[in-house]
C-alpha positions as MATLAB code, in Angstrom:
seq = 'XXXXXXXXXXXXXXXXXXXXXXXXXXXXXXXXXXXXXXXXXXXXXXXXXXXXXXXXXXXXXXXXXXXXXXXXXXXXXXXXXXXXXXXXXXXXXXXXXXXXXXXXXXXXXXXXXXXXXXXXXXXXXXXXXXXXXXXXXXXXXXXXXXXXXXXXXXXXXXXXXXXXXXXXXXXXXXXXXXXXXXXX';
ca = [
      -4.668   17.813   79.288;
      -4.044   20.670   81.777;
      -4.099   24.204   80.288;
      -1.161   25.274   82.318;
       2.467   23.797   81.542;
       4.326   25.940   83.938;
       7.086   26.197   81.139;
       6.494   30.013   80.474;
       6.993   30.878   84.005;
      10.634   32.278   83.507;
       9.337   34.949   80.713;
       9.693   32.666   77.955;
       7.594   31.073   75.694;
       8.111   28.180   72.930;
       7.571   28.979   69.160;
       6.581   26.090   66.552;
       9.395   24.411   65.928;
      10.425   24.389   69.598;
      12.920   27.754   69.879;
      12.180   29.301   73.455;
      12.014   33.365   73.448;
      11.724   35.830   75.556;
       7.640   36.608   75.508;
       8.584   40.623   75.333;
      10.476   39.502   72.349;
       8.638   41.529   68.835;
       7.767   37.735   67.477;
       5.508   37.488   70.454;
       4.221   41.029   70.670;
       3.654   40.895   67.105;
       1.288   37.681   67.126;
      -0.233   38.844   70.323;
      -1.862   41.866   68.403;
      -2.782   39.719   66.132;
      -4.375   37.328   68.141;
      -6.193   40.682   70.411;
      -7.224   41.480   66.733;
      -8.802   38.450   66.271;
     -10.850   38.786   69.042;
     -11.915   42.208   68.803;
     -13.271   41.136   65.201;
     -15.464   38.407   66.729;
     -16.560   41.102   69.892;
     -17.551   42.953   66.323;
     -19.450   39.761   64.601;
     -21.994   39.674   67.857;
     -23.476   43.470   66.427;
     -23.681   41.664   62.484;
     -26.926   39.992   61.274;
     -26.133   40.128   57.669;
     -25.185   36.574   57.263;
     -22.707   37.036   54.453;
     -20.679   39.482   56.344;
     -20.904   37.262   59.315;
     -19.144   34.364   56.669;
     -16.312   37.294   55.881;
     -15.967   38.589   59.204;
     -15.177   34.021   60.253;
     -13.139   33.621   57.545;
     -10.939   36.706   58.216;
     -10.870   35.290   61.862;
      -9.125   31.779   60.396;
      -6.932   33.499   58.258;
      -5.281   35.569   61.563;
      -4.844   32.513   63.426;
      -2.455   31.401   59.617;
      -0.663   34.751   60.543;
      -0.640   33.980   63.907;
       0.866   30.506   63.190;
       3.542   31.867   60.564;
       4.813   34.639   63.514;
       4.766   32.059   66.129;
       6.889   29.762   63.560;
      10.809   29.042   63.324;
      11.912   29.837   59.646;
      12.818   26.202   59.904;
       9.450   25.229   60.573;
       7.905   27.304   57.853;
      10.729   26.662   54.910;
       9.427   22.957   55.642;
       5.674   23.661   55.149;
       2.827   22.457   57.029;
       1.955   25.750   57.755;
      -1.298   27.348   55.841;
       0.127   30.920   54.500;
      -1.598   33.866   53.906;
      -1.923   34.175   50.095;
      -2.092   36.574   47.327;
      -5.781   35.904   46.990;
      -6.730   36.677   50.189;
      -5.706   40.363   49.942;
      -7.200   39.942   47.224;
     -10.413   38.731   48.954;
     -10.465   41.738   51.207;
      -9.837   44.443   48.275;
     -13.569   42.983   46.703;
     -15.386   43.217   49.990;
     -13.864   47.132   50.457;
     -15.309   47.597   47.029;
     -18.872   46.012   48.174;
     -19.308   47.583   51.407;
     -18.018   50.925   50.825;
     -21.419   51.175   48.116;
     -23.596   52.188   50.484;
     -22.391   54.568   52.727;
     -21.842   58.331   51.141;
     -18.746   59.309   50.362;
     -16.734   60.748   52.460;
     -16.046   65.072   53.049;
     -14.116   64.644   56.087;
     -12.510   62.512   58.264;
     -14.336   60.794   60.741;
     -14.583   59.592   64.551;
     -14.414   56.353   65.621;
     -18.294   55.912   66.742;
     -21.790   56.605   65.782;
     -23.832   53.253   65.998;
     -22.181   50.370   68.634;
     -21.797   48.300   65.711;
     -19.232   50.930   64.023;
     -17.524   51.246   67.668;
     -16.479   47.526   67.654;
     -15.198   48.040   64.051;
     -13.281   51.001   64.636;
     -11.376   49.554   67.564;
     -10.358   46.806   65.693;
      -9.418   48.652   62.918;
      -7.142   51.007   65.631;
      -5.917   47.418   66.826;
      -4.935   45.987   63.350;
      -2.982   49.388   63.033;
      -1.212   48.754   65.928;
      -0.444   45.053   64.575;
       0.513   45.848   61.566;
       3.093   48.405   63.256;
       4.108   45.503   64.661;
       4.940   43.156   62.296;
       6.716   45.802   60.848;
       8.754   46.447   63.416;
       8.996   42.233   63.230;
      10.187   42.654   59.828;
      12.852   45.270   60.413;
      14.668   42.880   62.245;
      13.735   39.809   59.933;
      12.500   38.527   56.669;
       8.927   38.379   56.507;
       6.554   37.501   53.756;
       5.013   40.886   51.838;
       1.614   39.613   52.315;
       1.728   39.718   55.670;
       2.089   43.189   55.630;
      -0.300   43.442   52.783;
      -2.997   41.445   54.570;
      -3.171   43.523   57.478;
      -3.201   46.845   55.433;
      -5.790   45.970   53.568;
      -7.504   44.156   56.497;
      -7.417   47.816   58.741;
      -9.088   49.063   55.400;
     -11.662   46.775   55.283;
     -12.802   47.357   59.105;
     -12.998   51.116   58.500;
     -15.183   50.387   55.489;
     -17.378   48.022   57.595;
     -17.613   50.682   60.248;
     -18.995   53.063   57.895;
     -21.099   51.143   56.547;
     -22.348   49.374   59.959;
     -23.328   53.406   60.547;
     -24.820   53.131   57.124;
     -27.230   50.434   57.744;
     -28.241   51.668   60.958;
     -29.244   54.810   59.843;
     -26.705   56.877   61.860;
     -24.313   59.351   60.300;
     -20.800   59.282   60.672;
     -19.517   61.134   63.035;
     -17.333   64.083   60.599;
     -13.788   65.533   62.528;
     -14.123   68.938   62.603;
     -10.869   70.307   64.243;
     -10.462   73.112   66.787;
     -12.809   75.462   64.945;
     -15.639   72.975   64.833;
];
């Protein structure tokens, strides 16, 4: 099987289901951060040794290819299952790791930069891209119903990667890097 089909040379693409749309269309733009997400968390799993964080860090990389699948979807498609869906339990997932890795790191007295160790780099940048997905499937869901834990999921997920970044500075002994405005 070739991996070009020519069909999306007009500006269009096809959604599950088989609906063609116009690939500036906020469906596509919405599961295109998600999918640039996606990677930047596994340019982020290359810096992590800790084995059980590598295990989170993979599963939260299958679970955005099930939100990638639901925004690439036709409601007919998804009203008919087939689809895995991002659950209740997955947030849910997310909300215990916050609670584990924010532990170590001391608490925070100020906001911080993104950087510090290269590990906390990757995190913050895809923490600043889940922001900009979640925006996204916002805007998605202005227009359209969406599920709530969509939205949920990717709020909690952009809380999640800050904690990680912190705590990636954490482990490798470098300090957060504190905002300290125009008088700093």
């Amino acid at each position: 099987m070739k991996i070009y089909t020519k069909t999306g040379d007009a500006g269009e693409t096809g959604l599950f289901g088989g609906v063609r749309v116009s690939k500036a269309s906020l469906r596509v733009a919405a599961y295109g951060d998600v999918d640039e997400l996606n990677s930047a968390i596994g340019w982020a799993r290359i810096a992590v040794s800790d084995t059980d964080l590598d295990a989170l860090l993979n599963q939260i990389q299958n679970d955005l290819f099930e939100v990638g699948a639901e925004l690439g979807s036709t409601a007919d498609r998804k009203e008919k299952g087939g689809l895995p869906l991002i659950e209740e339990a997955q947030v849910e997932t997310l909300e215990r790791a916050i609670d584990k890795y924010e532990e170590g790191p001391p608490t925070l007295q100020s906001f911080v930069l993104p950087g510090g160790s290269e590990s906390a780099a990757r995190f913050h940048l895809a923490r600043c891209i889940c922001r900009r997905a979640e925006r996204g499937i916002v805007a998605l869901g202005a227009q359209e119903t969406l599920r709530g834990e969509l939205f949920r999921y990717l709020n909690r997920l952009s809380d999640l990667l800050f904690t990680l970044a912190r705590y990636a500075n954490h482990t490798a002994g470098v300090e957060d890097i504190p905002w300290k405005g125009q008088g700093g």
